[in-house]
C-alpha positions in Angstrom: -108.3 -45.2 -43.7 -109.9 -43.8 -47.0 -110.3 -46.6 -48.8 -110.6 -46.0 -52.9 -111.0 -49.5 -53.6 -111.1 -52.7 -51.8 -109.9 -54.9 -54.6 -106.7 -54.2 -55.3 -106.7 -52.5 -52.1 -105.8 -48.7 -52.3 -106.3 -46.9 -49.3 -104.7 -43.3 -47.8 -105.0 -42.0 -44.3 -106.9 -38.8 -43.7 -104.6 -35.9 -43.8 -104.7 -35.1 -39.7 -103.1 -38.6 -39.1 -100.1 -37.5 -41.7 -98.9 -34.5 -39.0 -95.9 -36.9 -37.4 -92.6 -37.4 -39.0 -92.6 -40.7 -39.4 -96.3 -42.5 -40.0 -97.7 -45.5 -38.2 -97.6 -48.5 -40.0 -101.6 -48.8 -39.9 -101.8 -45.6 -41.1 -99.4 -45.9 -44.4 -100.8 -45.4 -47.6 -101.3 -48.6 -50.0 -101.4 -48.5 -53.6 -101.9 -51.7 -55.2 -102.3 -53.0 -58.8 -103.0 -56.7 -57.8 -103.7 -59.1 -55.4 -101.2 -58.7 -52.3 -99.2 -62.4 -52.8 -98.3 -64.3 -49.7 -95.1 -66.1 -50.2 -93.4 -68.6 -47.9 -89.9 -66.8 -46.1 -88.1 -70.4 -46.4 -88.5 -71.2 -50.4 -88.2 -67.5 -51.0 -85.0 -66.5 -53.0 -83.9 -63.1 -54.6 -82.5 -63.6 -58.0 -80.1 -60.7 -59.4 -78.9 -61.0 -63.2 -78.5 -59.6 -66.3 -75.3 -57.7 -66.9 -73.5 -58.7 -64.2 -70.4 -61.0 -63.5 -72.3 -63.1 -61.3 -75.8 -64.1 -60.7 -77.1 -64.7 -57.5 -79.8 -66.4 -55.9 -80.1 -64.9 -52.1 -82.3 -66.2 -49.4 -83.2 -64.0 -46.8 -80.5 -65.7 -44.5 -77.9 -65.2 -46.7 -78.9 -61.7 -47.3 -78.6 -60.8 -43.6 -75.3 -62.6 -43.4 -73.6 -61.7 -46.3 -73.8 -57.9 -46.2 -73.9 -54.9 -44.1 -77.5 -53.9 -42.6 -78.0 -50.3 -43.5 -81.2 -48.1 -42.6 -82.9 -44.8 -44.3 -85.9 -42.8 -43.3 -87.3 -42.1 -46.8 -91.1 -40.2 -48.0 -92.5 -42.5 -50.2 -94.9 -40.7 -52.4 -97.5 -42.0 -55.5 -97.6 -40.9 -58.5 -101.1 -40.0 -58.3 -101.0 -38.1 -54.3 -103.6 -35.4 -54.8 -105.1 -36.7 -57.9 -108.3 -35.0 -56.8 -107.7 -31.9 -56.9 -107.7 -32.1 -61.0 -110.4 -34.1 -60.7 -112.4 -30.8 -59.8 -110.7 -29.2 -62.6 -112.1 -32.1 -65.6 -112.9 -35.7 -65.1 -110.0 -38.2 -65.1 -111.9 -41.9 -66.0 -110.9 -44.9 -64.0 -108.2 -43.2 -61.7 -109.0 -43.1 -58.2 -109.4 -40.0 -56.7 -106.4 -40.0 -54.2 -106.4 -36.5 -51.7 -103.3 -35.5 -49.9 -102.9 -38.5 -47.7 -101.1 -41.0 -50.9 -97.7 -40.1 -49.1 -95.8 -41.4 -46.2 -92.8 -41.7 -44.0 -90.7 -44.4 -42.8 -87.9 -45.6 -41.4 -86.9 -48.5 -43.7 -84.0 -51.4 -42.6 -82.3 -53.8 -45.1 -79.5 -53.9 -47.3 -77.7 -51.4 -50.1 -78.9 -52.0 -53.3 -75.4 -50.7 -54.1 -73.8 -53.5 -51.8 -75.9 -56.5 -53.6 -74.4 -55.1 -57.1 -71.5 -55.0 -56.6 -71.2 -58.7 -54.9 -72.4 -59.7 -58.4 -70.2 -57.4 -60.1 -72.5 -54.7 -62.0 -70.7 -54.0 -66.1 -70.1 -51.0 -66.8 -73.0 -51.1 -69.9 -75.1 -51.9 -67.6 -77.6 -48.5 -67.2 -80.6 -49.7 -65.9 -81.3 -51.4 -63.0 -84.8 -53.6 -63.6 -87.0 -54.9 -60.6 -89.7 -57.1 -60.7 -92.4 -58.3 -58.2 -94.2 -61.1 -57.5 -97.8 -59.5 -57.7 -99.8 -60.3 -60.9 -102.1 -57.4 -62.2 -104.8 -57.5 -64.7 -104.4 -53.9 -65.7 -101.5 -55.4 -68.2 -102.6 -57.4 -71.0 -102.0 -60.2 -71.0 -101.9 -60.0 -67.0 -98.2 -59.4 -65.7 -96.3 -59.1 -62.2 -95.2 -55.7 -61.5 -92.4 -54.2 -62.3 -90.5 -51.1 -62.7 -86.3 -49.8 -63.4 -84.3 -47.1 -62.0 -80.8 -45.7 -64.0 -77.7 -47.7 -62.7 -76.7 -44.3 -61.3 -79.9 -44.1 -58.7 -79.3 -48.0 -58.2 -75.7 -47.9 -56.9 -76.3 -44.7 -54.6 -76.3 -45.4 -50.8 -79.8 -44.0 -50.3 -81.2 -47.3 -52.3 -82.3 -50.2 -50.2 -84.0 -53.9 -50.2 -85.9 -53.4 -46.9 -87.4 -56.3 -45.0 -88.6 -53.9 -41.5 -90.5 -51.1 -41.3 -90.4 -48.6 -38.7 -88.2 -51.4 -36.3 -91.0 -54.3 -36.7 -90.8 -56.9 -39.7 -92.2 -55.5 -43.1 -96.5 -56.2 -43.4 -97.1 -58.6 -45.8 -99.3 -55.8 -47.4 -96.3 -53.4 -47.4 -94.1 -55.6 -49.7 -92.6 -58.5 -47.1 -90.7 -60.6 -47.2 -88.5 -58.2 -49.4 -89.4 -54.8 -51.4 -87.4 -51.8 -53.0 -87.2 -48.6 -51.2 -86.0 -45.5 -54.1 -85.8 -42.3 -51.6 -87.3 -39.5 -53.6 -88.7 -41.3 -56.6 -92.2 -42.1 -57.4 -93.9 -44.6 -54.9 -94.2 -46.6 -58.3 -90.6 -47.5 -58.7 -90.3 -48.9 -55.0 -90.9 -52.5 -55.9 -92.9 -54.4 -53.5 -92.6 -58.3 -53.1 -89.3 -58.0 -54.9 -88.3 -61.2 -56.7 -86.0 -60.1 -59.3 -83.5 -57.8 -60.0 -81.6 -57.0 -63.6 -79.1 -55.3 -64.5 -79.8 -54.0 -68.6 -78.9 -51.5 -71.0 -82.7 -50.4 -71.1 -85.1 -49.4 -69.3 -87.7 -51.9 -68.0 -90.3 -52.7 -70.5 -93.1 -53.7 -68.0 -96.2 -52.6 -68.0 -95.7 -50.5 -65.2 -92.7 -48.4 -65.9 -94.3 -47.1 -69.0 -97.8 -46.3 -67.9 -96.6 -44.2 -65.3 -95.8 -40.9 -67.2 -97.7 -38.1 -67.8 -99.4 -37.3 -71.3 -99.9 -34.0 -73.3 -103.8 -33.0 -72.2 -105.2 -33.7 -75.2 -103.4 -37.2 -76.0 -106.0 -40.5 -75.5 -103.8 -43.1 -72.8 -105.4 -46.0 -74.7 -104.5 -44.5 -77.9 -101.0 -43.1 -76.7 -97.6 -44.2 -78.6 -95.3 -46.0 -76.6 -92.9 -43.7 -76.2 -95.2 -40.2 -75.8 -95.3 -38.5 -72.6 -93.0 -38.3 -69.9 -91.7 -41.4 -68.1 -91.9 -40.4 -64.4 -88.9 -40.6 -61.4 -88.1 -38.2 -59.0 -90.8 -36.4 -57.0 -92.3 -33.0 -58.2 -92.0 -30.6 -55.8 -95.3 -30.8 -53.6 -97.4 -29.6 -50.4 -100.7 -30.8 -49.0 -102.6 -29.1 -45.9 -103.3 -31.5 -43.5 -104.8 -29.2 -40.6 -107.8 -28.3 -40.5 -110.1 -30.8 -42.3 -111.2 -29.9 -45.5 -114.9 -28.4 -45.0 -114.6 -27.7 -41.4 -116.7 -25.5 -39.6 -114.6 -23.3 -37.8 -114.7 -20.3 -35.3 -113.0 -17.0 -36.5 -109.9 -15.8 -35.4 -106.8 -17.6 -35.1 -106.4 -20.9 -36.8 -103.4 -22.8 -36.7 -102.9 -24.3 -40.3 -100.5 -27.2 -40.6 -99.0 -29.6 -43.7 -96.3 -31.3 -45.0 -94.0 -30.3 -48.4 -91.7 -32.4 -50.0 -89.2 -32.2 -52.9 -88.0 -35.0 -54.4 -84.5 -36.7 -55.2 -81.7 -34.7 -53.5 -83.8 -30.9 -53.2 -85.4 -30.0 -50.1 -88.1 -27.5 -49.3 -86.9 -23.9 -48.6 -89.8 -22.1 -48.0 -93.9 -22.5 -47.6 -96.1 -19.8 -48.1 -100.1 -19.8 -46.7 -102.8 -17.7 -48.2 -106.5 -17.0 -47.1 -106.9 -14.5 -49.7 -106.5 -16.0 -52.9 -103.1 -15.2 -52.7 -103.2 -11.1 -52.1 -100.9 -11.7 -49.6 -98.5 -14.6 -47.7 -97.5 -15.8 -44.9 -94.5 -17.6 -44.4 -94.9 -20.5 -42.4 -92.4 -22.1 -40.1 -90.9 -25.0 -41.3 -89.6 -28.2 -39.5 -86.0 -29.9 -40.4 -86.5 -32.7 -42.8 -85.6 -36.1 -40.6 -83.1 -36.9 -43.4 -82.2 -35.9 -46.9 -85.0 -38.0 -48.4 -88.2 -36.9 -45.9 -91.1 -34.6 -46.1 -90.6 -31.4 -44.0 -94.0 -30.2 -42.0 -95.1 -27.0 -41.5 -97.2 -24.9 -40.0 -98.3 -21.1 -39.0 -101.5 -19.3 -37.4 -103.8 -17.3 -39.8 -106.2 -14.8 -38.5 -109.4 -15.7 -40.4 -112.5 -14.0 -40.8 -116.5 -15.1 -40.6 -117.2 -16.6 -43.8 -116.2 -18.9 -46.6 -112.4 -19.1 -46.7 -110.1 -20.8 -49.4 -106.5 -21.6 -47.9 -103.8 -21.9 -50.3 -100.8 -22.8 -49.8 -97.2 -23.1 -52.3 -93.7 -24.5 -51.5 -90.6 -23.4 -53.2 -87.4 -26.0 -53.1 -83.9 -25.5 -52.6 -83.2 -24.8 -56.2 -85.6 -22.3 -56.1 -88.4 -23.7 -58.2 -92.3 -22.8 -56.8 -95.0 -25.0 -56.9 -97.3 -24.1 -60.1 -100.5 -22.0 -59.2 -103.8 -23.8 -61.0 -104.5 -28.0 -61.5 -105.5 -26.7 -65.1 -101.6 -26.2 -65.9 -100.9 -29.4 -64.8 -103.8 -31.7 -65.9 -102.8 -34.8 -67.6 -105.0 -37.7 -69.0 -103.6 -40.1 -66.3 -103.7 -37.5 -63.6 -99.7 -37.9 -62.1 -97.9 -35.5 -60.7 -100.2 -32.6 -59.9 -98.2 -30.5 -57.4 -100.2 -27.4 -58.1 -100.8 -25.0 -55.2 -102.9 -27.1 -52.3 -106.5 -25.6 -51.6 -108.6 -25.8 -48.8 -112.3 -24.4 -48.1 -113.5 -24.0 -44.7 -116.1 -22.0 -42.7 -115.6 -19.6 -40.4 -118.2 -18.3 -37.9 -118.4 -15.6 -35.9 
């Protein structure tokens, strides 16, 4: 793993380990604000209120008993996958410089969100569904667990799950266990680990972390920022990453075989990927796996022809609705440095 920092730990794989479907749980991503918490399984109990006819208090028990085990494959994605790249462009101050690797695939089992809701009868004001972890960070001030909302309509969709395994084992404790919020297609952000509360509100969450995760006009100061300036984030930006070969390899000319992953976020998937090793003179459409289910990243790959010398691969996704990636990190810097799904750029060397 790449690790950023060791304390909170945030860590990404390098890109060549991202080339299968679904990723290895030693090999998933991890983005952390705070301390991972270790909670005891037994005292444990999920609380859901709010606007709601009834509130609950679930165990884990009861949770397996009382409703129907469902099971998604979902991309989970952060906010800040491929931060470096507009790091190159200008300096982004106390962000970590995340690559390509700060998005993964799993298979995720639990229950509907959709399912607990409506055992404690969701209102019909309610639009916001509210979660909130057990994980204290100092980031907030004063310091504050982690927490983050969804709208009621995301919520009560089927895709939406409160996952306790991971790829068939038990969730890691540094994954989110014994409980955490899978949201297919949003922001890694909004996918609540260590899950402890859930509330139904007429607004969105006012944590910490549901606000700081938007992106700001260039020129606005995050400090400084008014509460409600910027963009709150949710569903992925369309995005790609090369993952094959490494960035600053050393290669022979001729045929290289160039591979990576796209993904488009909430309900779109990726149409088409186009590869460059000319600064974009011309493309070459690369062939393009089936997504594993409506919420995963597609890979790709083709076979470029390259020359002796310094090369710069490119390479752009469009989605289904027919929206392209942007070309240059300078149309999409931001203060926080979110969201940048500009073309993906890699240099290599070729020799003869």
């Amino acid at each position: 793993m790449i690790v950023h920092r060791t304390d909170p730990y945030n860590a990404e794989p390098p890109p060549g380990a991202l080339v299968g479907q679904v990723t290895p749980l030693d090999t998933f991503y991890g983005r952390n604000h705070g301390p991972i918490p270790r909670m005891d399984a037994a005292s444990w109990r999920l609380r859901v209120d709010g606007l709601v006819d009834r509130a609950l208090q679930l165990s884990m028990g009861e949770l397996e008993r009382r409703f129907p085990e469902r099971e998604v494959v979902a991309t989970l994605q952060c906010a800040g996958n491929r931060r470096a790249d507009l790091l190159e462009f200008r300096d982004i101050p106390g962000q970590e410089p995340w690559g390509p690797g700060a998005t993964s695939t799993a298979s995720w089992s639990g229950v509907g969100l959709a399912d607990v809701l409506a055992e404690a009868g969701l209102q019909a004001e309610a639009a916001h569904i509210a979660f909130t972890g057990t994980d204290v960070s100092q980031e907030a001030d004063p310091p504050q667990a982690f927490g983050a909302s969804i709208s009621a309509a995301k919520a009560t969709s089927g895709e939406v799950i409160l996952a306790w395994a991971m790829n068939g084992q038990a969730l890691p404790v540094a994954h989110g266990a014994p409980l955490r919020v899978v949201v297919p297609g949003w922001i890694g952000a909004r996918s609540v680990k260590w899950i402890q509360r859930v509330t139904a509100q007429v607004e969105p969450s006012d944590n910490y972390f549901q606000t700081v995760y938007k992106v700001l006009p260039p020129e606005a100061d995050p400090a400084k920022a008014d509460p409600g300036e910027g963009i709150i984030l949710g569903p992925v930006a369309l995005n790609c990453g090369i993952l094959r070969p490494d960035r600053g390899a050393q290669l022979p000319s001729g045929p290289t075989e160039v591979i990576g992953y796209a993904f488009a976020g909430e309900d779109r998937t990726v149409a088409r990927v186009d590869v460059s090793s000319n600064g974009g003179s011309t493309w070459v459409q690369a062939d393009l796996d089936a997504p594993e289910s409506a919420w995963t990243w597609q890979h790709w790959r083709t076979i470029l022809t390259l020359p002796a010398g310094e090369r710069e691969l490119i390479a752009r996704a469009w989605d289904s609705t027919a929206a392209v990636q942007p070309e240059s990190p300078a149309t999409v810097w931001n203060p926080k440095g979110y969201a940048n799904n500009s073309w993906a750029r890699l240099h290599v060397t070729c020799h003869p």
